[in-house]
N, C-alpha and C positions, 0 to 999 in steps of 0.2 A: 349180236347185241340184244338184251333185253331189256325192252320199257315197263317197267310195274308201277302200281302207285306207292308211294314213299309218304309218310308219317311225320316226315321232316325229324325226327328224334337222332337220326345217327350223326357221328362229327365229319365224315367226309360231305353228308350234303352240305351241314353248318357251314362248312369250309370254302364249298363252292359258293355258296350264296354271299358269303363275305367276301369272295374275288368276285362277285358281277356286281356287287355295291361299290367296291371298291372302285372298280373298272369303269363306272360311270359316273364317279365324283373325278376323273379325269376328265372327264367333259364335258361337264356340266354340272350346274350350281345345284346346291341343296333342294330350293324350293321346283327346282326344275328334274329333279328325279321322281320317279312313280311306282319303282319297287316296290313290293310288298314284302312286310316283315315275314318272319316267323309265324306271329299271330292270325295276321292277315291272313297267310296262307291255308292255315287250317280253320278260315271259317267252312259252313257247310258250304257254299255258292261254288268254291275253290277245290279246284280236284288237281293234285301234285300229282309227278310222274318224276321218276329218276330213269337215268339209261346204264346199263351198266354193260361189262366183259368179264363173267366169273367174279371177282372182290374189286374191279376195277371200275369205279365212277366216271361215266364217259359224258351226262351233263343232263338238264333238268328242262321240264317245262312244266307250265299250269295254262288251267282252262278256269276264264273266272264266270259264271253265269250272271251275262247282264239285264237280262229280261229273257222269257220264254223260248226268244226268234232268236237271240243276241249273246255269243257269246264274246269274251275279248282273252286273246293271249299275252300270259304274264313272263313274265322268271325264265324268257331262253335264254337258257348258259352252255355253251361246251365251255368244258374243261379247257383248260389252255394246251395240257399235252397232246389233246386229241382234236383242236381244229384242223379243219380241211380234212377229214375222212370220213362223212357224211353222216355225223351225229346229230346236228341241226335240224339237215334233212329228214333225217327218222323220226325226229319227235315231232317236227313240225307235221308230218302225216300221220305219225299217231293222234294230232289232236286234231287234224282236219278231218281225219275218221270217227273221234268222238264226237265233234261237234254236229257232224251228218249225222250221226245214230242218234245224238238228242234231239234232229229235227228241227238244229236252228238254220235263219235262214241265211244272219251273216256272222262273219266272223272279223272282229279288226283288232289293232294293237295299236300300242304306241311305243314308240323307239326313240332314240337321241337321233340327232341332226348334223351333227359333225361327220365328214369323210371317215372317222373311224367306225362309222356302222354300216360305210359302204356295203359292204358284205352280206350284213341282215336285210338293208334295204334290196339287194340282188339275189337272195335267198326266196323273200318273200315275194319278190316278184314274176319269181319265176313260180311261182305256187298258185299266181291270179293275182294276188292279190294288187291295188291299185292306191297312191294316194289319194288322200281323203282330207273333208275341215276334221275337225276336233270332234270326238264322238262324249257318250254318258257325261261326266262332269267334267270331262277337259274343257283349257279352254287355249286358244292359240300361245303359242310358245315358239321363240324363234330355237331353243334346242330340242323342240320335240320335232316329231315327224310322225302324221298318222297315217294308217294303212288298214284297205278293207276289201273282202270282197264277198260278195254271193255262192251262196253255198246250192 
């Protein structure tokens, strides 16, 4: 598996990004989603990564810099062909490793709340990380779920 930074330009990420949008207006309302567009992604603050196997897109993540100490992770998608075979897991250490090399001191996210993110919620957990109130401009939401820990 290779993690690189991606440019967001090619239509297999397009693709992916519009099944994790998709994926999460199944559980939740409009105003309770916090994706980031396209646009959003390629501000400067935001640093995309793709994973791939040779021409195959195995799923995505970003680092968005919240302040100095503070980073928060955006955009984890695996692919649907390739859950459960630890593509999660790689990006999510890919960016627990960037986040250390910037020198921030925490790292948090936020996620949907429904039993179907079981899984991210049991990914991230087992990484450190811990729930958490509402961090930067969130603010409590019964379909979010915030998650943070020390770096």
């Amino acid at each position: 598996m290779l993690i690189m930074p991606d440019d967001l330009r090619g239509a297999q990420i397009h693709n992916l990004l519009q099944e994790h949008l998709r994926s999460m207006t199944r559980y939740s309302p409009a105003e309770s989603i916090h994706a980031l567009d396209l646009e959003a992604l390629r501000r400067p603050e935001v640093t995309f990564w793709s994973a791939w196997q040779d021409e195959v897109l195995l799923g995505c993540g970003a680092l968005q810099e919240l302040d100095r100490q503070h980073g928060e992770i955006k955009s984890m998608r695996t692919a649907t062909a390739h859950l459960r075979k630890g593509v999660a897991q790689a990006m999510l250490e890919h960016i627990i490793a960037e986040a250390r090399r910037r020198r921030y001191t925490r790292l948090s996210l936020e996620t949907g709340s429904h039993a179907a993110f079981a899984p991210a919620h049991a990914l991230y957990a087992g990484q450190g990380f811990s729930f958490c109130e509402p961090f930067a401009s969130y603010v409590p939401d019964p379909y979010s779920v915030f998650m943070t820990r020390v770096l």
